[in-house]
PDB file of the backbone (N, CA, C, O) and the ligand in Angstrom, with CONECT records:
HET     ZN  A 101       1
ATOM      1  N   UNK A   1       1.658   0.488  20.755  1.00  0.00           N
ATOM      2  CA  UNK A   1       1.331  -0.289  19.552  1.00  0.00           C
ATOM      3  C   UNK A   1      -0.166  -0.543  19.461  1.00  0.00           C
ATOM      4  O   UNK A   1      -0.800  -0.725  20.501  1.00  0.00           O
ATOM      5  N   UNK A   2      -0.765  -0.566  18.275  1.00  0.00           N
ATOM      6  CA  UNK A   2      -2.008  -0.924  18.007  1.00  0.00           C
ATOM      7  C   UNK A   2      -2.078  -2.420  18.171  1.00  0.00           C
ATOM      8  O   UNK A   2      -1.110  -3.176  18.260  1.00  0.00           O
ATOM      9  N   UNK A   3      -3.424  -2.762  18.200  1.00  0.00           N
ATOM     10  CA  UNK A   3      -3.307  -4.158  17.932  1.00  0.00           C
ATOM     11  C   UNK A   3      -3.626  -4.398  16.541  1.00  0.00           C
ATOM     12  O   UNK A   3      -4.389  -3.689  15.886  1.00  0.00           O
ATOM     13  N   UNK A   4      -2.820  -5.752  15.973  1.00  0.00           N
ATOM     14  CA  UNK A   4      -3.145  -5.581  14.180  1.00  0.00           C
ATOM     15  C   UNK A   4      -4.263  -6.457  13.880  1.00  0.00           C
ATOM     16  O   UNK A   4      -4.300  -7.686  13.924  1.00  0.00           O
ATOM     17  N   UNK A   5      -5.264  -5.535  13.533  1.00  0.00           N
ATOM     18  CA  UNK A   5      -6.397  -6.232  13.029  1.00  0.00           C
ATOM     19  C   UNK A   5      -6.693  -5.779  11.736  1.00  0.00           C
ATOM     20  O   UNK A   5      -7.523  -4.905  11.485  1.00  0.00           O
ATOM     21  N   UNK A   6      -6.097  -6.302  11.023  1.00  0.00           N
ATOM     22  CA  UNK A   6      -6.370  -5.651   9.448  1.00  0.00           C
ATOM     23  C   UNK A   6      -6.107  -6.400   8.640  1.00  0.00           C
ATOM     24  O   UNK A   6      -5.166  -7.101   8.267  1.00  0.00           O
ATOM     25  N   UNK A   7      -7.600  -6.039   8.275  1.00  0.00           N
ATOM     26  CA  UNK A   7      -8.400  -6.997   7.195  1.00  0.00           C
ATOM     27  C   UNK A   7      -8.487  -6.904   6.043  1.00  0.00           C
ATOM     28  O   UNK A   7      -8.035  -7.649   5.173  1.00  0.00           O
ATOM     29  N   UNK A   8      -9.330  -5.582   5.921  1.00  0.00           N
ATOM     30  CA  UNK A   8      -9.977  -4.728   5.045  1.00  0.00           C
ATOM     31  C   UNK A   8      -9.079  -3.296   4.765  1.00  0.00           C
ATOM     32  O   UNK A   8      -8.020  -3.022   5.330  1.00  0.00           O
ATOM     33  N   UNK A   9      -9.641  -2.623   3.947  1.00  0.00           N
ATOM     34  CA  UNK A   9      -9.167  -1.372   3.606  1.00  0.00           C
ATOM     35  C   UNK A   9      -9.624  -0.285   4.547  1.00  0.00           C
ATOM     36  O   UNK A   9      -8.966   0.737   4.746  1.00  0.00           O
ATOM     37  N   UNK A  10     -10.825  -0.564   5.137  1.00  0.00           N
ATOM     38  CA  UNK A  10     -11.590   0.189   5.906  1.00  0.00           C
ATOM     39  C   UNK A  10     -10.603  -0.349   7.114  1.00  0.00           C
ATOM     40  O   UNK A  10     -11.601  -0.613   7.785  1.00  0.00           O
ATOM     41  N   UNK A  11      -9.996  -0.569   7.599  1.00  0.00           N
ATOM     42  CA  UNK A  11      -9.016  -1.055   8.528  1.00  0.00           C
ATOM     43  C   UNK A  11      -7.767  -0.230   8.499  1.00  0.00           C
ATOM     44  O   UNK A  11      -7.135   0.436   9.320  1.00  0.00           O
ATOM     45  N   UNK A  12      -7.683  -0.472   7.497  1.00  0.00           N
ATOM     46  CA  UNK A  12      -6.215   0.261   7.300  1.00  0.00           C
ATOM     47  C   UNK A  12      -6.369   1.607   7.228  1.00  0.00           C
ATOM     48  O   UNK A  12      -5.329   2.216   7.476  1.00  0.00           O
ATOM     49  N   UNK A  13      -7.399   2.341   6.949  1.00  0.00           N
ATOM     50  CA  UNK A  13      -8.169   3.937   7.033  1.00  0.00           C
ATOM     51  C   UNK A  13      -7.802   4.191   8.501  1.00  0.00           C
ATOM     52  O   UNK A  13      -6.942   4.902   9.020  1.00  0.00           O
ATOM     53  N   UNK A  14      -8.944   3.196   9.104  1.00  0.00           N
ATOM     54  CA  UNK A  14      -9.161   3.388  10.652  1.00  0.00           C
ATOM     55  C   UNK A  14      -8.029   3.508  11.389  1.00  0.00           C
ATOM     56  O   UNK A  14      -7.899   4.536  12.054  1.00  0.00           O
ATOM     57  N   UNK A  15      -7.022   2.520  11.420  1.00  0.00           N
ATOM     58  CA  UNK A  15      -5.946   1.943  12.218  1.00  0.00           C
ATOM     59  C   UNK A  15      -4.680   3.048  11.704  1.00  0.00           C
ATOM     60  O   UNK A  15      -3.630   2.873  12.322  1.00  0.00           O
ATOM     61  N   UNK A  16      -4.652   4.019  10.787  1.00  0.00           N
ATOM     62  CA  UNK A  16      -4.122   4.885  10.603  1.00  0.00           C
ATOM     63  C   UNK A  16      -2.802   3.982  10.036  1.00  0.00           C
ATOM     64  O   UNK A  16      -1.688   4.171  10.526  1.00  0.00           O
ATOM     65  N   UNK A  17      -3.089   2.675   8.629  1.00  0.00           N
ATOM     66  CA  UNK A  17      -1.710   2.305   8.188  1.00  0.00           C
ATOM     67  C   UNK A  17      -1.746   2.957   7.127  1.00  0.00           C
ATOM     68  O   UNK A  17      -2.535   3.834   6.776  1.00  0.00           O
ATOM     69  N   UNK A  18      -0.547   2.354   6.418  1.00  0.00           N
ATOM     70  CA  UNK A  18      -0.428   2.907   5.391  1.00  0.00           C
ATOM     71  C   UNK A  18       0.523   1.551   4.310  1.00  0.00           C
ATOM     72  O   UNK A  18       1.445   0.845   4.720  1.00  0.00           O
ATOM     73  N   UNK A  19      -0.017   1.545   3.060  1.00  0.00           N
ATOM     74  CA  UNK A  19       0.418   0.474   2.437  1.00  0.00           C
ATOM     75  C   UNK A  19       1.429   0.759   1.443  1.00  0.00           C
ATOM     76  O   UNK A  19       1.104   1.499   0.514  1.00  0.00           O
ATOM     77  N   UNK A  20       2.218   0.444   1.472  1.00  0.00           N
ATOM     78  CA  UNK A  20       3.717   0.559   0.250  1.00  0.00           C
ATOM     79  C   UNK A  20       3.515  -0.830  -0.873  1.00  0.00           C
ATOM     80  O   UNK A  20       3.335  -2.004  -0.552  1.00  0.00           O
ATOM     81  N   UNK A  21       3.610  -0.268  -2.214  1.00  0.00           N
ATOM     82  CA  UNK A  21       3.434  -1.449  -2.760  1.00  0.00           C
ATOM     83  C   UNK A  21       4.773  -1.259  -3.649  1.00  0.00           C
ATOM     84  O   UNK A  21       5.185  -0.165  -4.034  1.00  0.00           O
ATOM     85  N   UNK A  22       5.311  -2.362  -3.878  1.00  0.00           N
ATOM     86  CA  UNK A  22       6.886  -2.560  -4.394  1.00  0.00           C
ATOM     87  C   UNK A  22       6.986  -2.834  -5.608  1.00  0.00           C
ATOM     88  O   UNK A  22       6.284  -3.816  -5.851  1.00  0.00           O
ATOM     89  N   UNK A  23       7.759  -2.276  -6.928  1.00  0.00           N
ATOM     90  CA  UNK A  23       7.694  -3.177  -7.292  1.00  0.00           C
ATOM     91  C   UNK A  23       8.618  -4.523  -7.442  1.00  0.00           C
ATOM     92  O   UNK A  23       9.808  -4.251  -7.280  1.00  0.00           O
ATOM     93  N   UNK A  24       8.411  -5.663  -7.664  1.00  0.00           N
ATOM     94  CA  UNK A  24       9.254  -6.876  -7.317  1.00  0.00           C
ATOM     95  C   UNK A  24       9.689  -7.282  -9.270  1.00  0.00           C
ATOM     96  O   UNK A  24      10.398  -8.279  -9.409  1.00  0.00           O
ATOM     97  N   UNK A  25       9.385  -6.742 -10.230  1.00  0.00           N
ATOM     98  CA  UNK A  25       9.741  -7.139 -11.325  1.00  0.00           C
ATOM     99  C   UNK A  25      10.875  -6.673 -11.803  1.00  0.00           C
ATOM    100  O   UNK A  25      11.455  -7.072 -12.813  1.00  0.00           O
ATOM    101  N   UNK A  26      11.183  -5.870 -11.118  1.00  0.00           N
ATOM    102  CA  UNK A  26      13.262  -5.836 -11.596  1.00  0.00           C
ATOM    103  C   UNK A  26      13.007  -4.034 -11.621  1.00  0.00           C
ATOM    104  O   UNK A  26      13.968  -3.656 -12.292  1.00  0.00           O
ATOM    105  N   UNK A  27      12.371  -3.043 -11.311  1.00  0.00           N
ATOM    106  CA  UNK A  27      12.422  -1.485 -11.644  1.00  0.00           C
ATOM    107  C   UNK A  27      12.892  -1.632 -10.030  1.00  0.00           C
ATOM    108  O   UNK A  27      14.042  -1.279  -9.767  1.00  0.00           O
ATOM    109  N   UNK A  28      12.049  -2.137  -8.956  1.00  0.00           N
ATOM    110  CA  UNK A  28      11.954  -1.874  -7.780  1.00  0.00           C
ATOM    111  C   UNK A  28      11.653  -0.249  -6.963  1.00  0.00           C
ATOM    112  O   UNK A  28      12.176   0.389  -6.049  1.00  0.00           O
ATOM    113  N   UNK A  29      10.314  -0.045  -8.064  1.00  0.00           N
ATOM    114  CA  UNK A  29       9.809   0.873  -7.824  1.00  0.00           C
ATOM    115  C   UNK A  29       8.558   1.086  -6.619  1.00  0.00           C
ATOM    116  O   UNK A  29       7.499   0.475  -6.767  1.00  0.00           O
ATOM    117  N   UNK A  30       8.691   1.668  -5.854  1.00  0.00           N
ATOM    118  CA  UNK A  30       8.197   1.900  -4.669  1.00  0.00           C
ATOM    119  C   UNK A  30       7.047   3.197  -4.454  1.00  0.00           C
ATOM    120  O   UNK A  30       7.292   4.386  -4.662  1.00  0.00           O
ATOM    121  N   UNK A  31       5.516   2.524  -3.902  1.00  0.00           N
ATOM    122  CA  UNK A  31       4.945   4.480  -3.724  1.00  0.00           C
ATOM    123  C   UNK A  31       3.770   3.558  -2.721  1.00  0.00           C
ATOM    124  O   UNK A  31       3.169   2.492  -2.589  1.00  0.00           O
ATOM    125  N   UNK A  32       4.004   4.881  -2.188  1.00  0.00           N
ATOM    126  CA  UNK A  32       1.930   4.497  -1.216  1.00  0.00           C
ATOM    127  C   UNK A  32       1.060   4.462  -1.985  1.00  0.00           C
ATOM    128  O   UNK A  32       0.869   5.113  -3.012  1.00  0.00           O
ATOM    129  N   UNK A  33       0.368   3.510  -1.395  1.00  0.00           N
ATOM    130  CA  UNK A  33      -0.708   3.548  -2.017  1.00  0.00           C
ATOM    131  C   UNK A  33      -1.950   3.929  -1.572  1.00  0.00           C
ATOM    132  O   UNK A  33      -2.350   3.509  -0.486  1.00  0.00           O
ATOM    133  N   UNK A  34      -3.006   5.085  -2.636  1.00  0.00           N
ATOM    134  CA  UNK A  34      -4.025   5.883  -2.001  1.00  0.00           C
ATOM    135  C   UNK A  34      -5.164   5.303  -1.852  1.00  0.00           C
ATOM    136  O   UNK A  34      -6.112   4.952  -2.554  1.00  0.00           O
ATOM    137  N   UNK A  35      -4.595   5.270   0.098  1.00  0.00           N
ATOM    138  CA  UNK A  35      -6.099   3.729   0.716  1.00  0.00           C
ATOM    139  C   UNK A  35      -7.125   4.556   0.055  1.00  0.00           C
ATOM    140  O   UNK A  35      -7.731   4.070  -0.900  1.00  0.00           O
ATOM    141  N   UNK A  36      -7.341   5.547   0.387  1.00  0.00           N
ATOM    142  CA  UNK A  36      -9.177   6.562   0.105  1.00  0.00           C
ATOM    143  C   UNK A  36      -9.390   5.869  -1.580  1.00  0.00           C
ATOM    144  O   UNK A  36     -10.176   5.021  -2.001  1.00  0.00           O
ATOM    145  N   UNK A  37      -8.668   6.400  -2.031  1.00  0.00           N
ATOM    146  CA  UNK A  37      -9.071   6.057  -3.588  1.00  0.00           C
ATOM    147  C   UNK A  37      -9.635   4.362  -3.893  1.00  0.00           C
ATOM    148  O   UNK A  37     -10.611   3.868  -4.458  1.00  0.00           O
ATOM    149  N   UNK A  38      -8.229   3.748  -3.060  1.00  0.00           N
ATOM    150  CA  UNK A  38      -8.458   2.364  -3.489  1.00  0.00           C
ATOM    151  C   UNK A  38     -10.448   1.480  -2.894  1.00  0.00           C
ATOM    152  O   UNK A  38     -11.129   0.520  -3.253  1.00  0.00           O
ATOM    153  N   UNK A  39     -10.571   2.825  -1.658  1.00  0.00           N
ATOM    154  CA  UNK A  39     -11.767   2.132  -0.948  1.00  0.00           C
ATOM    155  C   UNK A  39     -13.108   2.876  -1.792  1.00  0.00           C
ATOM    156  O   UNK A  39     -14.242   2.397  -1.808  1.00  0.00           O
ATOM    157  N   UNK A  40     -12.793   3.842  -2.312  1.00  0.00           N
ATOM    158  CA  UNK A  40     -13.629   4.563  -3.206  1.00  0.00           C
ATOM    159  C   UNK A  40     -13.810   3.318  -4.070  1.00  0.00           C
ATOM    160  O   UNK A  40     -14.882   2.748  -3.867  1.00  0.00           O
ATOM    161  N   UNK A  41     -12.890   2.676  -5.130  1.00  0.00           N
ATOM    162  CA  UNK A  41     -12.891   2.085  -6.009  1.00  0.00           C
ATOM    163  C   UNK A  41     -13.671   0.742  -6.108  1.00  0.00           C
ATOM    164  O   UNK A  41     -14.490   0.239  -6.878  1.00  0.00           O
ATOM    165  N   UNK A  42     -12.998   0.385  -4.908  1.00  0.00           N
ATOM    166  CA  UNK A  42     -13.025  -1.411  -4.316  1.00  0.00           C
ATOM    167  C   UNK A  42     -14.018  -1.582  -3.158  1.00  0.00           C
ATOM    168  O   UNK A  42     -14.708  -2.601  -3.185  1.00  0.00           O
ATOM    169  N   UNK A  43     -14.185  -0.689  -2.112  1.00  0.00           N
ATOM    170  CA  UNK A  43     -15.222  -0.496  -1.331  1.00  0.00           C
ATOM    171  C   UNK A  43     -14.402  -1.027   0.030  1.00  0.00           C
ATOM    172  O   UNK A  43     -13.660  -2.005  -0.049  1.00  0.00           O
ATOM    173  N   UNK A  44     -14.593  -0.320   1.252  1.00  0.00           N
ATOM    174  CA  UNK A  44     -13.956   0.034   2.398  1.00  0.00           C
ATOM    175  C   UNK A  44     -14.012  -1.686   2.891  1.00  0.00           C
ATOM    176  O   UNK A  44     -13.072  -2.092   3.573  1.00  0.00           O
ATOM    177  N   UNK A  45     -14.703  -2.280   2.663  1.00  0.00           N
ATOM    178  CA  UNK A  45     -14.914  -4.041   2.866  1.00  0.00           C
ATOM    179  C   UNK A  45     -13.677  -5.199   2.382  1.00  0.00           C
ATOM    180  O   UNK A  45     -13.359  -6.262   2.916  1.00  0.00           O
ATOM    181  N   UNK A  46     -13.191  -4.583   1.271  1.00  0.00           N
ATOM    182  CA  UNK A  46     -12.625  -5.311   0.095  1.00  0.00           C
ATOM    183  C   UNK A  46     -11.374  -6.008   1.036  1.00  0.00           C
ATOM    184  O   UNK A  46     -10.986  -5.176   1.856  1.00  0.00           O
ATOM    185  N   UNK A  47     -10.750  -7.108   1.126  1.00  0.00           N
ATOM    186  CA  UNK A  47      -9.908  -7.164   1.379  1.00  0.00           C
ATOM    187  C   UNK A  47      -8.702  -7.065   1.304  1.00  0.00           C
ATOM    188  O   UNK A  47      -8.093  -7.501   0.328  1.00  0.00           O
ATOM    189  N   UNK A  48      -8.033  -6.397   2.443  1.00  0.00           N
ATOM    190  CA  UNK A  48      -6.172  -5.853   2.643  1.00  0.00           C
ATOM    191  C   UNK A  48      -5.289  -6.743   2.087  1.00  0.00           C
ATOM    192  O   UNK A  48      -4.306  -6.199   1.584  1.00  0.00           O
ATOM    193  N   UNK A  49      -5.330  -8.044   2.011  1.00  0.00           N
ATOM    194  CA  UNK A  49      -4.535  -9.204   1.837  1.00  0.00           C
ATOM    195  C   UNK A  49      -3.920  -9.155   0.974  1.00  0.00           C
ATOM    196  O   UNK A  49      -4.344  -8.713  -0.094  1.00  0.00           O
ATOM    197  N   UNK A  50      -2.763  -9.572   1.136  1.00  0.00           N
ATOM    198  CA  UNK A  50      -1.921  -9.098  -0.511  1.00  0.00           C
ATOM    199  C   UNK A  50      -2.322 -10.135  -1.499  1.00  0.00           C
ATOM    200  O   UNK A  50      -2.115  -9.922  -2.693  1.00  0.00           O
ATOM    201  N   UNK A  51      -2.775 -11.033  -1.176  1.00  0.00           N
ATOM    202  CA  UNK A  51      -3.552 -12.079  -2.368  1.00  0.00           C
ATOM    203  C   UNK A  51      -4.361 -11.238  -3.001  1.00  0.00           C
ATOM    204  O   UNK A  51      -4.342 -11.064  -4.219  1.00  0.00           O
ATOM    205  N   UNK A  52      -5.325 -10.514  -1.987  1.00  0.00           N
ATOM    206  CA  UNK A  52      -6.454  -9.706  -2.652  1.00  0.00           C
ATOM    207  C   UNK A  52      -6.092  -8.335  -3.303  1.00  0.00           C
ATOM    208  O   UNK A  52      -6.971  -7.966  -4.082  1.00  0.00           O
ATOM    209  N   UNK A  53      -5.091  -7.528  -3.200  1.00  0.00           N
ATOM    210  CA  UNK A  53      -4.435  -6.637  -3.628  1.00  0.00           C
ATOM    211  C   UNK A  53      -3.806  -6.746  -4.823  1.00  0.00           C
ATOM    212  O   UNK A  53      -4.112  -6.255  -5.910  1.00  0.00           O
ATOM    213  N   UNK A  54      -2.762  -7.540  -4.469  1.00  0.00           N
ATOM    214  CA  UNK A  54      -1.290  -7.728  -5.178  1.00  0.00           C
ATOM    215  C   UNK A  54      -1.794  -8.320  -7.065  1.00  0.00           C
ATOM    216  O   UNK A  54      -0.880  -8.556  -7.855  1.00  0.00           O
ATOM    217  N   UNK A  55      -3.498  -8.499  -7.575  1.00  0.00           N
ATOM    218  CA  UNK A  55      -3.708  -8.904  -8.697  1.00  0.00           C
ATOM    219  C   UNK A  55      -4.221  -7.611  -9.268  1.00  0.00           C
ATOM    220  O   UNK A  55      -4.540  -7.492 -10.450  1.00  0.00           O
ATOM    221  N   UNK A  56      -4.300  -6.469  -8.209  1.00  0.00           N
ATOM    222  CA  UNK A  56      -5.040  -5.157  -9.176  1.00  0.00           C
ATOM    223  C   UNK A  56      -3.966  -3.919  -9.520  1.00  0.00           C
ATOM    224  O   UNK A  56      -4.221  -2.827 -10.029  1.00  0.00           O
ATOM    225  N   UNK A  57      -2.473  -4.541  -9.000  1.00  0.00           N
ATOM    226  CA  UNK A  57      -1.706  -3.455  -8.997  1.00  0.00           C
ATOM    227  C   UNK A  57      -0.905  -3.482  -9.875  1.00  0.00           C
ATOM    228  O   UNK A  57      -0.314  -4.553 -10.017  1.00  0.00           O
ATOM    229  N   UNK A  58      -0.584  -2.433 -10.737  1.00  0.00           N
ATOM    230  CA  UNK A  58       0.623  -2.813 -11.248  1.00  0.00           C
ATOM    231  C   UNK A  58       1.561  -1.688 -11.655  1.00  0.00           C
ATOM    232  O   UNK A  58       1.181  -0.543 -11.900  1.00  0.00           O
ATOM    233  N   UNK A  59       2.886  -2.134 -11.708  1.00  0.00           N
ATOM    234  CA  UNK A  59       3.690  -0.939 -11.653  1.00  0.00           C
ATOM    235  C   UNK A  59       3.860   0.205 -12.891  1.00  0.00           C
ATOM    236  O   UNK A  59       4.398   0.043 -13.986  1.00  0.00           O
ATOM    237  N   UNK A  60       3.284   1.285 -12.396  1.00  0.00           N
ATOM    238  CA  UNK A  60       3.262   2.504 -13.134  1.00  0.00           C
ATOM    239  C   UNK A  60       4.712   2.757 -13.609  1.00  0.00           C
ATOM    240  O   UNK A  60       4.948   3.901 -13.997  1.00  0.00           O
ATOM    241  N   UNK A  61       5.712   1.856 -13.634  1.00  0.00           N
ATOM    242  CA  UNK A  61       7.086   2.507 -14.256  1.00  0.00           C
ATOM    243  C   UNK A  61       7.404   1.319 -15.434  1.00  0.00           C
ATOM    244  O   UNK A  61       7.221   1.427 -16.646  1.00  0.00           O
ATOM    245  N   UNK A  62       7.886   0.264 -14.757  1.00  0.00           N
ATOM    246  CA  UNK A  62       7.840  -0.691 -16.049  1.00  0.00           C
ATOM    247  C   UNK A  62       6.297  -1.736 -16.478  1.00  0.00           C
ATOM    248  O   UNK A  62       6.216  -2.461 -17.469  1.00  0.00           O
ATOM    249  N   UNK A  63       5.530  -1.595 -15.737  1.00  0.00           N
ATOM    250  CA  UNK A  63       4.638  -2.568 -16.138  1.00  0.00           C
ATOM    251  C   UNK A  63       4.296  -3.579 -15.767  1.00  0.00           C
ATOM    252  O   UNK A  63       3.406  -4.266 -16.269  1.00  0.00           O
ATOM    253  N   UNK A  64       4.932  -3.823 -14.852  1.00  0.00           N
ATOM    254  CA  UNK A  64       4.896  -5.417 -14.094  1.00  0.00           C
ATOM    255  C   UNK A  64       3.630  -5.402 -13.607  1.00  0.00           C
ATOM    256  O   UNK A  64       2.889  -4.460 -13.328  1.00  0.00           O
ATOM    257  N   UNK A  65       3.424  -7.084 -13.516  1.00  0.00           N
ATOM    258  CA  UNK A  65       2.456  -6.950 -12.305  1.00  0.00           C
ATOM    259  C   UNK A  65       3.118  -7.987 -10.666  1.00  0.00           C
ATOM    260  O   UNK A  65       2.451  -8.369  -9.705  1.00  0.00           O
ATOM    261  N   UNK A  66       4.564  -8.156 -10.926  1.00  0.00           N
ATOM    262  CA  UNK A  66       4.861  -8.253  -9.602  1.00  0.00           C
ATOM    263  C   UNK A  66       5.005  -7.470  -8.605  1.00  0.00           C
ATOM    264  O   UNK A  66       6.101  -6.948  -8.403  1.00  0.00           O
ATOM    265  N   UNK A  67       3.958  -7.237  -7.806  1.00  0.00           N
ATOM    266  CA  UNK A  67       4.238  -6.429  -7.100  1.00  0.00           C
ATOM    267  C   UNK A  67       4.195  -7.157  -5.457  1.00  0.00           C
ATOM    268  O   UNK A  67       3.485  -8.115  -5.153  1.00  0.00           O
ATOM    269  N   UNK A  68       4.981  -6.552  -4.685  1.00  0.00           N
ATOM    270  CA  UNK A  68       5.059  -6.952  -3.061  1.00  0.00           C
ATOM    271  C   UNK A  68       4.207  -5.841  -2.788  1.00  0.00           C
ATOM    272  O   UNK A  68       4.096  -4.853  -3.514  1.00  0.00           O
ATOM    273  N   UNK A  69       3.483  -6.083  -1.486  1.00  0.00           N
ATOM    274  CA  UNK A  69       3.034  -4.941  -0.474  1.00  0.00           C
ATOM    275  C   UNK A  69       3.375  -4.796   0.727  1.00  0.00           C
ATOM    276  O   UNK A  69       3.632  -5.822   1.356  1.00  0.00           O
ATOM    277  N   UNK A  70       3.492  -3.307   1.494  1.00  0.00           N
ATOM    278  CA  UNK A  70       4.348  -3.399   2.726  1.00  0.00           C
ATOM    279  C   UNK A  70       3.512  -2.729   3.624  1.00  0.00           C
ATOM    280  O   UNK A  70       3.121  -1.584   3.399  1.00  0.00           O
ATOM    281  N   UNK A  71       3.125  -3.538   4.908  1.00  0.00           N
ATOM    282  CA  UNK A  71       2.025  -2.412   6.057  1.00  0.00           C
ATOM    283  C   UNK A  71       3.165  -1.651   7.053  1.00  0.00           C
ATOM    284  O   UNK A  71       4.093  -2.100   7.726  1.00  0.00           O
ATOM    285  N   UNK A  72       2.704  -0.433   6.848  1.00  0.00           N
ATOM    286  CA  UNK A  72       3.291   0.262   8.113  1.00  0.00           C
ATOM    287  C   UNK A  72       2.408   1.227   8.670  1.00  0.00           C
ATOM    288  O   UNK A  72       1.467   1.770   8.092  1.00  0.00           O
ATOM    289  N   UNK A  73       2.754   1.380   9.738  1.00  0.00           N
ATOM    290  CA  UNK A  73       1.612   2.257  10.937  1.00  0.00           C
ATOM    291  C   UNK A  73       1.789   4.119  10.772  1.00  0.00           C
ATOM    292  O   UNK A  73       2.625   4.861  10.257  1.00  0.00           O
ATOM    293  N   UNK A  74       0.663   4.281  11.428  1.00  0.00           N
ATOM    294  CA  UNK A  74       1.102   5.963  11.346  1.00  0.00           C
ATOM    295  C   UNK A  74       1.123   6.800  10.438  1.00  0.00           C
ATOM    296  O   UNK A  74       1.688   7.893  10.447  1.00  0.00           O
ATOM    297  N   UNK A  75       0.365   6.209   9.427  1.00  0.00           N
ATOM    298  CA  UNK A  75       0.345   6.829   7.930  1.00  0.00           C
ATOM    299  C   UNK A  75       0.071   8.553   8.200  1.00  0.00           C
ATOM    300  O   UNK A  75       1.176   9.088   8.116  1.00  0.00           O
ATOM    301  N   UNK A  76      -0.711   9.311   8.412  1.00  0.00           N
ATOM    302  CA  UNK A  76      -0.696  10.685   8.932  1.00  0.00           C
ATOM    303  C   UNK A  76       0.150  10.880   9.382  1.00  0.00           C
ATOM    304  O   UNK A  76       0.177  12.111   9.410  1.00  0.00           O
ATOM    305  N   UNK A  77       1.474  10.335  10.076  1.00  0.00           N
ATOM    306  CA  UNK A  77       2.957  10.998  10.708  1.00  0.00           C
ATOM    307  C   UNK A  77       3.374  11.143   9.053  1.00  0.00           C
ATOM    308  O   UNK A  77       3.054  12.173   8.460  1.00  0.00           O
ATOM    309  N   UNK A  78       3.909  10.345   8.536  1.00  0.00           N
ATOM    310  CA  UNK A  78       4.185  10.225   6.986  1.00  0.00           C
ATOM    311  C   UNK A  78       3.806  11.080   6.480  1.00  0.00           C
ATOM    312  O   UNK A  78       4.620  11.845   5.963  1.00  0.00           O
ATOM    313  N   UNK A  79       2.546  11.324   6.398  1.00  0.00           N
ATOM    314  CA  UNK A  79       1.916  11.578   5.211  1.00  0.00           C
ATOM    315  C   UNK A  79       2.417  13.015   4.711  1.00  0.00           C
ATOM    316  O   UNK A  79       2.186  13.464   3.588  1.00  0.00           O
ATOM    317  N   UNK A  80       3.022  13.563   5.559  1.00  0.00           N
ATOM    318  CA  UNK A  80       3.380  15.162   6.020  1.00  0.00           C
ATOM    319  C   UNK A  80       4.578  15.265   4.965  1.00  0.00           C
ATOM    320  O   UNK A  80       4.754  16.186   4.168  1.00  0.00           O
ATOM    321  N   UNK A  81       5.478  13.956   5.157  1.00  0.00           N
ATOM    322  CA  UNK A  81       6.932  14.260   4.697  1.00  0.00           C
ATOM    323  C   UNK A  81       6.855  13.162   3.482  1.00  0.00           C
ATOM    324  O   UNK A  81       8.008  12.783   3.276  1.00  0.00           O
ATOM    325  N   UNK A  82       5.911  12.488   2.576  1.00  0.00           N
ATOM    326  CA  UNK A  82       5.996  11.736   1.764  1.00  0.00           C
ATOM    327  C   UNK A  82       5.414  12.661   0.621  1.00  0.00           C
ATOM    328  O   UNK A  82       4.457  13.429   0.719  1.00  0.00           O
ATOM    329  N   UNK A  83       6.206  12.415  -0.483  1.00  0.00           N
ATOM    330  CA  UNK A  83       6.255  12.899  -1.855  1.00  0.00           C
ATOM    331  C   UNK A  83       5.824  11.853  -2.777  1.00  0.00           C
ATOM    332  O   UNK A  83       6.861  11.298  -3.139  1.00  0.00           O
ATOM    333  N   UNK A  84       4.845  11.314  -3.328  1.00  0.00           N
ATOM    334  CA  UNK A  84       5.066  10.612  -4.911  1.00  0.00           C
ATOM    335  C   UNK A  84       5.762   9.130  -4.421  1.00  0.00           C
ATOM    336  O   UNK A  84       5.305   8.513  -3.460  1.00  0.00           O
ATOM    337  N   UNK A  85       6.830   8.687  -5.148  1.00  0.00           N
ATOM    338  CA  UNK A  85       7.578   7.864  -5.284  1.00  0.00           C
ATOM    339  C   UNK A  85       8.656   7.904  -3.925  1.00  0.00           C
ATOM    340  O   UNK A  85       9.311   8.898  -3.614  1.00  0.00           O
ATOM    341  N   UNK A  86       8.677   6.560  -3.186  1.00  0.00           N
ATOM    342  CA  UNK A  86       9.629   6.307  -2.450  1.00  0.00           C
ATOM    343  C   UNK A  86      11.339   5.813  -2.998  1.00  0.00           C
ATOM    344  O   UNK A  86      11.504   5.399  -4.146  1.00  0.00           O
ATOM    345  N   UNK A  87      12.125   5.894  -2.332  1.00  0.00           N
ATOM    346  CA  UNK A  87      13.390   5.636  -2.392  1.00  0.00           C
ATOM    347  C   UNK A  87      12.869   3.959  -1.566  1.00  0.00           C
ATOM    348  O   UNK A  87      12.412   3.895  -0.425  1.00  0.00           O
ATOM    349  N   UNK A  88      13.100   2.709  -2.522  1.00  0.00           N
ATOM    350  CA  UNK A  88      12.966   1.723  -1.436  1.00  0.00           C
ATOM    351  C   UNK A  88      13.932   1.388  -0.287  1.00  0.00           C
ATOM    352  O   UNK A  88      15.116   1.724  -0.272  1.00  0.00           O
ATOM    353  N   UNK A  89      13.200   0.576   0.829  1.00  0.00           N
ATOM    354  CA  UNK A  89      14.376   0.903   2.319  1.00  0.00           C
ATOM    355  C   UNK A  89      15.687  -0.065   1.716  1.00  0.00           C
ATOM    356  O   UNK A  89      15.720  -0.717   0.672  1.00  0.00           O
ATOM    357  N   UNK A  90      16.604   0.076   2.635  1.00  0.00           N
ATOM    358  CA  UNK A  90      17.926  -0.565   1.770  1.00  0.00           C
ATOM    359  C   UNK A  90      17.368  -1.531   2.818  1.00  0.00           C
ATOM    360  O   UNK A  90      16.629  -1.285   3.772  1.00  0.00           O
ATOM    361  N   UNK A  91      18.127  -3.184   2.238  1.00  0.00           N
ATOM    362  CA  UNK A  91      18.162  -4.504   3.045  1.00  0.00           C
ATOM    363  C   UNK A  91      20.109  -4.722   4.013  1.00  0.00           C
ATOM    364  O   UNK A  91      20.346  -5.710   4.708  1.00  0.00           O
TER     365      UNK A  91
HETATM  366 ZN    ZN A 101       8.410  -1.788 -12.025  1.00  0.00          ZN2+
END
């Protein structure tokens, strides 16, 4: 296990995560989200926090802007077998 130090976007590059953002407004539409782009955009500094996130996103299917975000590790294992749009995990 890594240790979780993630802050920034430039963190989540480094530390090899990878961020799922949900959506929570009733589509429950699910996709990664592209750290490079977002640090291009926002700058590798910007903060990871879903406070700091969760107001610039919004869902490309219905429109919402509720969105959840989800960290998971290993983004390059993924990245191999991820397509577009996720199937969200069942509860
Ligand atoms: Zn949606």
């Amino acid at each position: 296990m890594k240790p979780l130090k993630v802050e920034t976007i430039g963190d989540l590059i480094d530390g090899d995560y990878c961020l799922t953002a949900c959506c929570e407004g009733g589509c429950y539409n699910s996709a990664d989200l592209d750290l490079e782009s977002l640090a291009r955009r926002l700058g590798r500094d910007h903060s990871a926090m879903h406070d700091a996130l969760t107001p610039l996103l919004r869902c490309s299917k219905c429109g919402s802007r509720k969105i959840g975000i989800r960290l998971s590790a290993n983004a390059s294992q993924k990245f191999s077998t991820r397509q577009g749009w996720l199937t969200p995990p069942k509860r």
